[in-house]
C-alpha positions in Angstrom: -53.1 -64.2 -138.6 -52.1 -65.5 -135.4 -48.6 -65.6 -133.5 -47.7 -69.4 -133.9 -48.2 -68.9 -137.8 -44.9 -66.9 -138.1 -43.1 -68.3 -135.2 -39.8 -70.2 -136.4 -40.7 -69.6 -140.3 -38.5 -67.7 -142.2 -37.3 -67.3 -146.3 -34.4 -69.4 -145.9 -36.5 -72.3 -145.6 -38.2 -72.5 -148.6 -36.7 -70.0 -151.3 -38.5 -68.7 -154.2 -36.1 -67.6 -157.0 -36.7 -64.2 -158.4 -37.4 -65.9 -162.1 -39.8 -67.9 -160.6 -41.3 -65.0 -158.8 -41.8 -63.2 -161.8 -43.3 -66.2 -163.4 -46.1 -66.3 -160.6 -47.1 -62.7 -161.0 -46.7 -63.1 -164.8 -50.0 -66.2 -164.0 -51.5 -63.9 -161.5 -52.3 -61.0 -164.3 -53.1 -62.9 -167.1 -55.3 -65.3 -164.9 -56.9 -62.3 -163.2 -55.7 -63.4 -160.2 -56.9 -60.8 -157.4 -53.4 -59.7 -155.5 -55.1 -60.2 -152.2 -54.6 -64.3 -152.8 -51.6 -65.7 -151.3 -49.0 -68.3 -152.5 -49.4 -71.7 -151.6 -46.9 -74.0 -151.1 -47.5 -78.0 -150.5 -46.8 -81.6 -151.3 -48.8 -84.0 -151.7 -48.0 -88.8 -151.0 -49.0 -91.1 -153.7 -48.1 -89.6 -157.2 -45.5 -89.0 -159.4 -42.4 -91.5 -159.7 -40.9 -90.4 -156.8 -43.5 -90.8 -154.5 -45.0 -87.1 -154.0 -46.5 -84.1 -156.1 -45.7 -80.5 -155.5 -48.6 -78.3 -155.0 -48.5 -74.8 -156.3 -51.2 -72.5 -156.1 -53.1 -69.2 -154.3 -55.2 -69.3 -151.3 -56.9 -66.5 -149.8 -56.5 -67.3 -146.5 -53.8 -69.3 -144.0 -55.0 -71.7 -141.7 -54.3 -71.8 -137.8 -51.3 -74.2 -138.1 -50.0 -72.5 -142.1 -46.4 -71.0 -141.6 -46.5 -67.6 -143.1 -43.2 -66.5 -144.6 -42.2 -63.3 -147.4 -39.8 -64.3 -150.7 -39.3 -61.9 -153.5 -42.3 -59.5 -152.3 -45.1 -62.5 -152.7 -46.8 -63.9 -149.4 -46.2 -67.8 -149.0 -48.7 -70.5 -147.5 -47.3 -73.8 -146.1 -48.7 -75.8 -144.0 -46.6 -78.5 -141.2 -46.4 -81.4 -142.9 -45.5 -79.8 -146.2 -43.0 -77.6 -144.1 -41.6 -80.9 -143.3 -41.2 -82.0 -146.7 -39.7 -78.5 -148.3 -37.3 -77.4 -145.5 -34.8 -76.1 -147.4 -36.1 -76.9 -151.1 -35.8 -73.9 -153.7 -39.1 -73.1 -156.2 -37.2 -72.2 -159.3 -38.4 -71.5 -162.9 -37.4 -72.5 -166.0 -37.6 -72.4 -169.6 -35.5 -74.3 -172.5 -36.0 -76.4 -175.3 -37.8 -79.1 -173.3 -40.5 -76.7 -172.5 -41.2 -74.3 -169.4 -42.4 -75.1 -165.4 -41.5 -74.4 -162.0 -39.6 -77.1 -160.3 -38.4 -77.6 -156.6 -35.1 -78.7 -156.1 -35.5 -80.2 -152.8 -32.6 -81.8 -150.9 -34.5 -83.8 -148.9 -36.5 -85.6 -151.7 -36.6 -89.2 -151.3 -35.1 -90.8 -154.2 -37.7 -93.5 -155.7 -35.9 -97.5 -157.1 -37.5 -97.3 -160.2 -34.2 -97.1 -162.1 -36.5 -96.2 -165.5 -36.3 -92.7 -167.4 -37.4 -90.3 -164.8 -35.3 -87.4 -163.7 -36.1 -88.7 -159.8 -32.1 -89.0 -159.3 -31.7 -92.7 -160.6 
């Protein structure tokens, strides 16, 4: 891992609550999921109602331009234009009657015009 992977990266950008933390290493064991994979963290244009898709997933290695950032003792990928995208966002976990996920609740989502059923903020 290099320098400029860390530099200016810290928790309190993107914060993993501890339920969903729990939740991750609950899919790590019963996927087999070898601890030496990391977090990764992402969006992604052109799906979903509101114009992007969160990526969640493990990756064994950063690249040279991934920030590199500790939450609830699990090792997060994100790379820059995601960063962008998730500054200040929380990955939270939940379960209810409607089912069980993560989510992000992300502050800087852009809110789509579709003005139909979706839970974009319309």
């Amino acid at each position: 891992m290099t320098e400029n992977m860390t530099e200016n990266m810290t928790a309190a950008e993107i914060t993993i609550t501890p339920e969903a933390a729990a939740e991750i290493r609950r899919v790590r064991t019963e996927n087999n999921i070898p601890e030496s994979l990391s977090l990764r963290l992402g969006v992604k244009d052109g799906s979903g109602c509101c114009g992007v898709s969160y990526l969640i997933g493990f990756d064994d290695k950063a690249s040279e331009t991934d920030r590199v950032f500790q939450s609830e003792g699990l090792t997060v990928f994100v790379d820059l234009q995601s960063l962008l995208r998730l500054s200040g966002s929380k990955l939270a976990f939940a379960e209810g009657p409607e089912g069980r996920g993560f989510y992000f609740d992300n502050p800087g989502e852009e809110k789509c015009g579709c003005g139909g059923g979706c839970d974009c903020g319309n």
